[in-house]
C-alpha positions as CSV (number, residue, x, y, z in Angstrom):
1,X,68.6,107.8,77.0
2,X,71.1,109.2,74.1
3,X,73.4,106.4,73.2
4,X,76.1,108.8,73.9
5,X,74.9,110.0,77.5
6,X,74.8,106.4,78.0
7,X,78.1,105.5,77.0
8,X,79.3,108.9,79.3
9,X,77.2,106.9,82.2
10,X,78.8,103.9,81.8
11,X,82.1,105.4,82.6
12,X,81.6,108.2,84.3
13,X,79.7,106.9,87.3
14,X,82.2,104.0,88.1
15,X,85.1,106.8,87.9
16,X,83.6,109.2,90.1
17,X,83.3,106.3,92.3
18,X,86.8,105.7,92.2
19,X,87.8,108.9,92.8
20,X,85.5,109.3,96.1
21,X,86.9,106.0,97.1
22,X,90.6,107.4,96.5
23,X,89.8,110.6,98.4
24,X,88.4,108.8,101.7
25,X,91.6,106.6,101.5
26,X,94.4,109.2,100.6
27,X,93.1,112.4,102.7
28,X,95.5,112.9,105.9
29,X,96.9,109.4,105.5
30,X,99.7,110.1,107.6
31,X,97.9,111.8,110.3
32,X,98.6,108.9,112.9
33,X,102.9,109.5,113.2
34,X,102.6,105.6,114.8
35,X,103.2,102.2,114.0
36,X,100.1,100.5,115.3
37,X,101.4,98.6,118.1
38,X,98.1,97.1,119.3
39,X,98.6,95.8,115.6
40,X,100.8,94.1,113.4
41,X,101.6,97.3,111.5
42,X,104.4,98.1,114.0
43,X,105.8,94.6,112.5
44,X,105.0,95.2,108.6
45,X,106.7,98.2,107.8
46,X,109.8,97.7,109.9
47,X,109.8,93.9,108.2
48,X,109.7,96.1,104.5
49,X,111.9,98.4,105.1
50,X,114.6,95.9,106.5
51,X,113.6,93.4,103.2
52,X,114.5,96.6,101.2
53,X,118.1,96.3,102.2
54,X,118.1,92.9,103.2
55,X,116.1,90.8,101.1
56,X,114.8,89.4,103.9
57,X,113.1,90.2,107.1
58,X,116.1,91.7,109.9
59,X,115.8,92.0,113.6
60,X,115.5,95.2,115.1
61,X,116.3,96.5,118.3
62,X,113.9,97.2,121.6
63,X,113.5,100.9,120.5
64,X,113.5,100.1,116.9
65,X,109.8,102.2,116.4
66,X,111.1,105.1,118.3
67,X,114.0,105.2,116.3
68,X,112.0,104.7,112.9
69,X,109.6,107.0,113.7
70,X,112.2,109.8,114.5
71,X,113.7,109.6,110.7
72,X,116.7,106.9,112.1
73,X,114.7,103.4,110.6
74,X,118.1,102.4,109.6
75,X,119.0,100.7,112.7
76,X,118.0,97.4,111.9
77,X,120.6,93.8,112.0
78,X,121.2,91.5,109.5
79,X,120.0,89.0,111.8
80,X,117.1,87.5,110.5
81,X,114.0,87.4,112.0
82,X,111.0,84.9,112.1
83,X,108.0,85.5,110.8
84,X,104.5,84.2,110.3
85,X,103.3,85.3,107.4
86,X,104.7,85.4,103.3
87,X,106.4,88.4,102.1
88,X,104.1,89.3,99.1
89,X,102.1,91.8,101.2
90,X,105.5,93.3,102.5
91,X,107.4,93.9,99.4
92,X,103.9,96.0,98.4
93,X,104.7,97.9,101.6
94,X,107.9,98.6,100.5
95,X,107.1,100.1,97.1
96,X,105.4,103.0,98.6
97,X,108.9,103.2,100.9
98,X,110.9,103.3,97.9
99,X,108.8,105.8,96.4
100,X,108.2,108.2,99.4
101,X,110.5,107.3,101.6
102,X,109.8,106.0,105.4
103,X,109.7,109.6,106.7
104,X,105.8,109.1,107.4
105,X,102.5,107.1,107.1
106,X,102.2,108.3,103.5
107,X,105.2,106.0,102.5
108,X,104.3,103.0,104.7
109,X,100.5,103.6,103.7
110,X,99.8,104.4,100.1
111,X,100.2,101.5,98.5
112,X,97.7,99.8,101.0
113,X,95.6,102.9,100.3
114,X,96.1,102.7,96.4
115,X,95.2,98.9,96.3
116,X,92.2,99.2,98.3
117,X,90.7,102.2,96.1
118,X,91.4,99.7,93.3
119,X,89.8,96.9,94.8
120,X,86.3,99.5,94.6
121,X,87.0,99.4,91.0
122,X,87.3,95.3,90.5
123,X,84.3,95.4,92.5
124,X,82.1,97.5,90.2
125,X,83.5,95.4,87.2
126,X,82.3,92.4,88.9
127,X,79.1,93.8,89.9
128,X,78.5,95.0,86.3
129,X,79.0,91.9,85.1
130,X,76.7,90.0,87.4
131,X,73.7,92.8,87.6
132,X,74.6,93.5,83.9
133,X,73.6,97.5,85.1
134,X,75.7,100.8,85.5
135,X,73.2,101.8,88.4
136,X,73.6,98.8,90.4
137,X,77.7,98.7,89.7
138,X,77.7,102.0,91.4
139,X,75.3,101.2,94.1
140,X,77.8,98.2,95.3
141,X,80.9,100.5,94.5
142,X,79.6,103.9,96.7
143,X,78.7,101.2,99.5
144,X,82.6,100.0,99.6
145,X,83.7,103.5,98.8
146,X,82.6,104.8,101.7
147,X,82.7,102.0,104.3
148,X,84.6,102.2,107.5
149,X,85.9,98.8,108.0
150,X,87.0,99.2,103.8
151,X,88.3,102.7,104.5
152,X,90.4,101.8,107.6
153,X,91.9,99.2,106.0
154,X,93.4,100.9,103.3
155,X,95.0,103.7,105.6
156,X,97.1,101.3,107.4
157,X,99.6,99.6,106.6
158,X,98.4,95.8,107.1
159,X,98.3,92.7,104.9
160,X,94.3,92.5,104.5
161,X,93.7,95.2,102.1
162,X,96.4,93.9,99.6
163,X,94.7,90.3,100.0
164,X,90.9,91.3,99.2
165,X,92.5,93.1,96.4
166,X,94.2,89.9,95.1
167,X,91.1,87.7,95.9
168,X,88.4,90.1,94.0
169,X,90.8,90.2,91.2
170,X,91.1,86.3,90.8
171,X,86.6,86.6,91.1
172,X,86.8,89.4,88.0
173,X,89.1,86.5,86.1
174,X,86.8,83.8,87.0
175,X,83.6,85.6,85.8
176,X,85.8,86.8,82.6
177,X,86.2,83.2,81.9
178,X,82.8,81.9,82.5
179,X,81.4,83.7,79.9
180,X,83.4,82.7,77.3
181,X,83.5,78.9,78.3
182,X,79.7,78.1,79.0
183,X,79.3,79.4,75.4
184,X,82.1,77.1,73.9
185,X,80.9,73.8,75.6
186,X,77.4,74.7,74.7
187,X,78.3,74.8,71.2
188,X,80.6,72.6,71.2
189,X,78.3,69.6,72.6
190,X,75.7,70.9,70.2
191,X,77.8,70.4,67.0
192,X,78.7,66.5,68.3
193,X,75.0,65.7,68.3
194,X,74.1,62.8,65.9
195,X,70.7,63.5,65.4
196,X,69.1,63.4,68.2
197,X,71.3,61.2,70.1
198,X,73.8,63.3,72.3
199,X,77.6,62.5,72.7
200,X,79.0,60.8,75.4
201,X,81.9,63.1,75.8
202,X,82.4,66.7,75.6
203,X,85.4,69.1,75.3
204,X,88.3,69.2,77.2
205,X,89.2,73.1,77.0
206,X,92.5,74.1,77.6
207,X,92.4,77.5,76.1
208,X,91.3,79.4,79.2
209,X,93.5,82.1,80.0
210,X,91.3,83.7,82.2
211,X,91.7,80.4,84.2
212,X,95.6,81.1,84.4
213,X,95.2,84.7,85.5
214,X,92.6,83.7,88.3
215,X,95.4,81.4,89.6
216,X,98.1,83.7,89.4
217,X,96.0,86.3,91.6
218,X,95.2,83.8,93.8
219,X,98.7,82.8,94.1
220,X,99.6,86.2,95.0
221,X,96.3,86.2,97.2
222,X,98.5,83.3,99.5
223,X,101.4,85.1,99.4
224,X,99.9,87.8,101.0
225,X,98.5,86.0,103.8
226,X,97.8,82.3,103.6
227,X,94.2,82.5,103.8
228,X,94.8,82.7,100.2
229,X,94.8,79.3,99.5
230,X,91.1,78.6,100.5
231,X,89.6,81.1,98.1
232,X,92.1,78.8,95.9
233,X,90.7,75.7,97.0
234,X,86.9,76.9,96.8
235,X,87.4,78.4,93.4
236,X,88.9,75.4,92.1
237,X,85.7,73.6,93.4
238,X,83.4,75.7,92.2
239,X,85.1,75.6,88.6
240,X,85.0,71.7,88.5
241,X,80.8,71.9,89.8
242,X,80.3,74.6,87.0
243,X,81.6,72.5,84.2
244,X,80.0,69.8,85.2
245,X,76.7,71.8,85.3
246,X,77.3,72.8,81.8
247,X,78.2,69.6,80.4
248,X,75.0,68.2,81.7
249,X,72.8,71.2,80.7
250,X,74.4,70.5,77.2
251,X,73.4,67.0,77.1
252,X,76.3,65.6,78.0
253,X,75.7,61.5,78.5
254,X,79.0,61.2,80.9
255,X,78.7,64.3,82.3
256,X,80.3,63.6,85.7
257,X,83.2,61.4,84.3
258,X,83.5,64.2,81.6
259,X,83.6,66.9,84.3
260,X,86.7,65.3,86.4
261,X,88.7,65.0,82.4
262,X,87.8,68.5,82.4
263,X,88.4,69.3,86.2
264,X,91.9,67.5,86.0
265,X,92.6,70.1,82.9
266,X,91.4,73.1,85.3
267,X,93.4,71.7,87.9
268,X,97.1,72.2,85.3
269,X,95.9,75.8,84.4
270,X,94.7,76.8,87.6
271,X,97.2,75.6,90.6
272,X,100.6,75.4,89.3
273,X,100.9,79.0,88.3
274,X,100.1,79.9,91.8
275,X,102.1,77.5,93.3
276,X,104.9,79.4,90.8
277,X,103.6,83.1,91.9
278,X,103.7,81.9,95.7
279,X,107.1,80.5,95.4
280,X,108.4,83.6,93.4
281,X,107.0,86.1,96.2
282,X,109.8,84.4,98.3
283,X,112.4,85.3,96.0
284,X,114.6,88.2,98.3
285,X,114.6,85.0,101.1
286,X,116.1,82.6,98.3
287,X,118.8,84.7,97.0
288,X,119.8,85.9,100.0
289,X,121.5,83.9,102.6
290,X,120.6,85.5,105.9
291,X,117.1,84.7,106.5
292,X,115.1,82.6,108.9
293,X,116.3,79.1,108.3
294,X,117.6,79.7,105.3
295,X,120.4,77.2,105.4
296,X,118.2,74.2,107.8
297,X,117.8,72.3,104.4
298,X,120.4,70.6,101.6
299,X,118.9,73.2,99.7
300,X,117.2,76.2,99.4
301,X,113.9,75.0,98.8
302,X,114.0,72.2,101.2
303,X,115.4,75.2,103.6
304,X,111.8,77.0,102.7
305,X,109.7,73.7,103.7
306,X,111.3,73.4,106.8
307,X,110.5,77.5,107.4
308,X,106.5,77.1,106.3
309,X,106.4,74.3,108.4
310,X,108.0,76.1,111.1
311,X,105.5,79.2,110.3
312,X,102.9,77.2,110.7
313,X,103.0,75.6,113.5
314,X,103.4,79.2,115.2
315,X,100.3,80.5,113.1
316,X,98.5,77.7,114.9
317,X,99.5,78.3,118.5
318,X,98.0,81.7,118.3
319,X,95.7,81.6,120.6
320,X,96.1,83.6,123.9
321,X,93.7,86.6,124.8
322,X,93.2,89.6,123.2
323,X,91.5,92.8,124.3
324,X,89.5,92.9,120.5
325,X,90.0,88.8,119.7
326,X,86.5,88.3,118.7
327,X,85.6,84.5,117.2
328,X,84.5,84.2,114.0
329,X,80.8,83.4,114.8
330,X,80.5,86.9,116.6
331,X,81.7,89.0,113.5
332,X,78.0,88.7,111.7
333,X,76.9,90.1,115.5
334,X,79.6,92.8,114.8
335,X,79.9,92.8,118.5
336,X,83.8,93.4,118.8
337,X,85.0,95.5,116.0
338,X,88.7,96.3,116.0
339,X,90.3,99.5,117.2
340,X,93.4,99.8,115.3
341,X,94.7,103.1,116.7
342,X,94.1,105.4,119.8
343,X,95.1,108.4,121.1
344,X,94.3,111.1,123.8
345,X,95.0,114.3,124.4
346,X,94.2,116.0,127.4
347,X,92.0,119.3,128.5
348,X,95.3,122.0,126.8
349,X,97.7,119.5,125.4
350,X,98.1,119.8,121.5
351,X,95.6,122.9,121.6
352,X,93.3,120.3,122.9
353,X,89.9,122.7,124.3
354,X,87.6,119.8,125.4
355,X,87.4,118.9,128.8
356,X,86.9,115.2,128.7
357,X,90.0,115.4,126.0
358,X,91.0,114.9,122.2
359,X,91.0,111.9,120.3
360,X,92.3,110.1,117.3
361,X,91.2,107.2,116.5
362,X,91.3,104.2,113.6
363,X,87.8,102.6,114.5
364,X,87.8,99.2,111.8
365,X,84.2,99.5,112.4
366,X,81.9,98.7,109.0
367,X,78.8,101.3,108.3
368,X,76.6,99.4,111.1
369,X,73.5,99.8,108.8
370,X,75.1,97.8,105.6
371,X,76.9,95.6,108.0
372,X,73.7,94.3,109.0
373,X,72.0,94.7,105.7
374,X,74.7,92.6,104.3
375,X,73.9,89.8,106.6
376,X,70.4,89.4,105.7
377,X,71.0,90.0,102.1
378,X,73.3,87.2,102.4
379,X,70.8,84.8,104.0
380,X,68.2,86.1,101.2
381,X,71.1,85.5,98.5
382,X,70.5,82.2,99.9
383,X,67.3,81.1,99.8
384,X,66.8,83.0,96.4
385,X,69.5,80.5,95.0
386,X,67.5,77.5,96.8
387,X,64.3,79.3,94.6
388,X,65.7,80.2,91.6
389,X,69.3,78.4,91.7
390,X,70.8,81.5,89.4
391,X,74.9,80.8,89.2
392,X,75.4,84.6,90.1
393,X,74.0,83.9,93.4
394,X,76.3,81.2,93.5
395,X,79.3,82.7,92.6
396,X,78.7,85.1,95.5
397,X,77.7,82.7,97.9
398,X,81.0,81.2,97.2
399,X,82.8,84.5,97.9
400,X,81.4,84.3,101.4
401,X,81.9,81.3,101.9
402,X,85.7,80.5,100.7
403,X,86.0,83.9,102.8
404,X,84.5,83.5,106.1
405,X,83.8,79.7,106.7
406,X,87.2,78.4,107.1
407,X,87.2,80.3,110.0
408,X,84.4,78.6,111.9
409,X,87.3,75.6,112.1
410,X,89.0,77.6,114.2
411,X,87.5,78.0,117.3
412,X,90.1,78.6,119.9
413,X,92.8,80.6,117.2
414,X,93.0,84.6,118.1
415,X,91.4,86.2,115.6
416,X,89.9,89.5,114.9
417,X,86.7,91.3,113.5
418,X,88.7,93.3,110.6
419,X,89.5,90.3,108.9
420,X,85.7,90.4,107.2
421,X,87.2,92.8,105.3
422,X,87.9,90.1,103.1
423,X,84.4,89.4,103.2
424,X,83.0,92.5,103.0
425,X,82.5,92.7,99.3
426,X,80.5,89.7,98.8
427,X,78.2,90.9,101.4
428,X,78.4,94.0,99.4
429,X,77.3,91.8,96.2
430,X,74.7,89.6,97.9
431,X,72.9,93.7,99.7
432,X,73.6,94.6,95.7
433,X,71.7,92.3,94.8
434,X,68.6,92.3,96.9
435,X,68.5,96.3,96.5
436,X,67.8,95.5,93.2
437,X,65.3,93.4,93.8
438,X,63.5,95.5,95.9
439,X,64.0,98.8,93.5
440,X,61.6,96.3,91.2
441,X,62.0,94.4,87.4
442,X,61.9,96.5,84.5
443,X,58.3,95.3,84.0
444,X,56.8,95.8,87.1
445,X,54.0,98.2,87.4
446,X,55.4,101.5,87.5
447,X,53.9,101.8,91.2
448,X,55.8,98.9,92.9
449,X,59.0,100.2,90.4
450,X,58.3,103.9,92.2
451,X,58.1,102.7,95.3
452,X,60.9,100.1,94.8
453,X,63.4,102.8,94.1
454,X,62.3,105.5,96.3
455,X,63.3,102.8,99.6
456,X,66.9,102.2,97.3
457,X,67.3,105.9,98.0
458,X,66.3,106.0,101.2
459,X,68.7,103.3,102.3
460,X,71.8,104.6,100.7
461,X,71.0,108.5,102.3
462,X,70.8,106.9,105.7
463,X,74.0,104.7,104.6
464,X,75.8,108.0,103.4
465,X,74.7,110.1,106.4
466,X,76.1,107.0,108.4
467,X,79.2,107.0,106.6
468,X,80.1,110.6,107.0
469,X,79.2,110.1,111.0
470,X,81.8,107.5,111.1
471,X,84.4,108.5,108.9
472,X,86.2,111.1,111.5
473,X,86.5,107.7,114.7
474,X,88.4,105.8,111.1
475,X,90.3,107.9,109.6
476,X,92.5,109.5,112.6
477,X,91.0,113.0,112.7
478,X,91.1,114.8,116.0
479,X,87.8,114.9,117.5
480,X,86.5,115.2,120.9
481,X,86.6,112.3,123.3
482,X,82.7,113.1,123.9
483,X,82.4,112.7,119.9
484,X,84.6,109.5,119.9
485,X,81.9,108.4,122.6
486,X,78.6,109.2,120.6
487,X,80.0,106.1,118.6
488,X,79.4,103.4,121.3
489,X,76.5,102.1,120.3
490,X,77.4,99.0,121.8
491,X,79.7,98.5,124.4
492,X,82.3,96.1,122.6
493,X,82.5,99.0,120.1
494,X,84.7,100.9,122.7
């Protein structure tokens, strides 16, 4: 290919990924006029709104949603109410408020909408980075593009989509600063040789800015939701075992006593600048004096303490029934996916010409064919790390794992199939991965490579024919309730 076409490629298929992601996302955002009440939506913008005036999160009144939703949202108190989760996520909610105003979903929504097109971007630059291919970059971005859980998620106004962003982000910076480090300890062990005999130490690096950015992102990742802080904790781990990796592949004779010097550097760059970000996020609580508890300390940090502590003991007493609670061991299964949003019209109401009725409906169901594609891909992710023991695989492997596996702790807490969207683009990574494998190497006989690729295209028409299937039950478009019902292929998908 012409060195020019190729640099055109190089671009130009990642943007036009974008921009089909943005579309998906942005089209009719505000065609639901509802706060979700079956979900915390009906919480998140009227908590923004009131931390616009505020600073904090008000109280509102029984018929606060009605009101809202009739262009009155100013009837909230200054009476501070108690909530469970950090304002981070919040204050992004109230930037598109700001912006647009609260008049309808598209100033609740769109910056939800905008981060999750942009978290299809950080993907591809991850995925370009670890398949070192254009092609395959684009393969993992269409497949989140045009995803229903992905795409449901970013056109309401909930905490998960600003998280994955967050997370992937702090992944990018991670990957940014692998490649420049392995390199530097490599050459830096090389140049201590003394003949033949290898040192006993190796470098302490503190020039890693990539390592600071990762922990900012994260830190923003917990202020979002505190699920956060185990991609924190998992990262940091996987940092220390990388090093140590290195230092031995180098020839290292400490190595392990090396890697905790080293891991105790990581720690200074990577956690206190989260710690700071997190903190920060609470700013409108500390420099106000009407929030939750703000005054149940001497001070006002001592007066947050007591609030997280307070926060947490109700995030961990969450655990009575749910009509879509589905435990983290089904969500592989995808036998409970999350129905966000419904509503029916009968046979002449709303110009409504279907007998059984009209529906709209925010389905976060995933395209059931790379759902389930993702799974195995993950388990094949797997065992080709057990073969081959490549550190992409295990940089993705951690991505599912610091993303799902926390969650297997928690047996008896309520929680829900849509928080895989948090997951979602790892499995994305791992089915990336194993696509490419089966399209063939560059140096496999050009039959296999044929044949290889001709079952890539066949999988991603069927996952694009799919997606378009699905995309009216997630989106909110009126459709019959026969239509709505074509989609039950199970029945916890109802």
């Amino acid at each position: 290919m012409d060195p020019r076409a190729q640099r055109l490629y190089r671009w130009l298929g990642l943007a036009l990924v974008v921009v089909l992601a943005g579309v998906l996302r942005l089209w009719n955002l505000a065609a639901a006029h509802d706060l979700m009440n079956q979900f915390d939506e009906t919480y998140y913008v009227k908590d923004a709104w009131s931390m616009l005036h505020l600073g904090y999160e008000g109280s509102w009144p029984s018929d606060g949603n009605a009101s809202f939703l009739s262009g009155h949202p100013d009837v909230f108190t200054s009476n501070p109410s108690f909530v469970v989760h950090p304002p981070l996520g919040k204050w992004i909610i109230t930037l598109g408020m700001l912006v647009l105003g609260p008049e309808s979903g598209w100033g609740w929504r769109i910056t939800t909408a905008l981060l999750g097109t942009a978290s299809v971007l950080v993907l591809m630059l991850i995925a370009k980075r670890l398949t070192r291919s254009t092609t395959f970059a684009v393969v993992a971005g269409l497949l989140m593009a045009v995803d229903g859980l992905a795409i449901s998620m970013s056109r309401v106004a909930l905490l998960d989509t600003s998280l994955t962003f967050f997370v992937l982000l702090a992944f990018l910076f991670v990957l940014r600063d692998r490649e420049r480090t392995m390199t530097r300890i490599a050459t830096t062990v090389a140049a201590r040789y003394d003949g033949d005999q290898p040192p006993s130490w190796g470098p302490v690096l503190w020039n890693r800015p990539w390592i600071i950015a990762a922990g900012a992102a994260l830190g923003a990742a917990s202020a979002v939701k505190w699920s956060g802080a185990w991609v924190l904790a998992g990262l940091g781990i996987y940092l220390v075992v990388t090093d140590a990796l290195a230092r031995r592949r180098a020839g290292v004779q400490f190595w392990p006593t090396d890697a905790v010097r080293q891991g105790l550097a990581t720690f200074v760059l990577f956690v206190p600048v989260a710690v700071v970000v997190y903190v920060a996020s609470w700013t409108g609580w500390l420099v106000t004096d009407g929030g939750y508890d703000r005054h149940a300390g001497g001070n006002a940090l001592q007066s947050l303490w007591l609030y997280h502590e307070a926060m947490y003991r109700s995030s961990a007493g969450i655990t009575g029934g749910h009509a879509y609670a589905s435990p983290a061991w089904q969500w592989p299964l995808l036998l409970r996916p999350t129905g966000v949003y419904w509503h029916l019209d009968a046979l002449g109401a709303n110009g409504c010409a279907a007998d059984n009725g009209c529906a709209q409906v925010i389905s976060t169901i995933p395209n059931p064919l790379v759902w389930y594609a993702g799974v195995a891909a993950v388990l094949y992710l797997a065992y080709r790390f057990v073969v081959a023991r490549d550190w992409r695989y295990a940089l993705v492997l951690t991505g599912v794992a610091v993303t799902y596996v926390p969650w297997l702790f928690l047996p008896t807490r309520t929680v829900f199939q849509f928080y895989t969207v948090l997951i979602l683009p790892f499995m994305l990574l791992a089915l990336t991965f194993a696509l490419r494998d089966i399209a063939g190497r560059p140096d496999a006989p050009s039959y296999r490579r044929l044949t290889g690729q001709r079952l890539v295209i066949v999988f991603l028409a069927v996952a694009l024919a799919l997606a378009a299937f699905w995309y009216p039950v997630i989106s909110a478009m009126d459709v019959t309730y026969d239509f709505w019902h074509l989609h039950a292929w199970m029945t916890g998908w109802i």
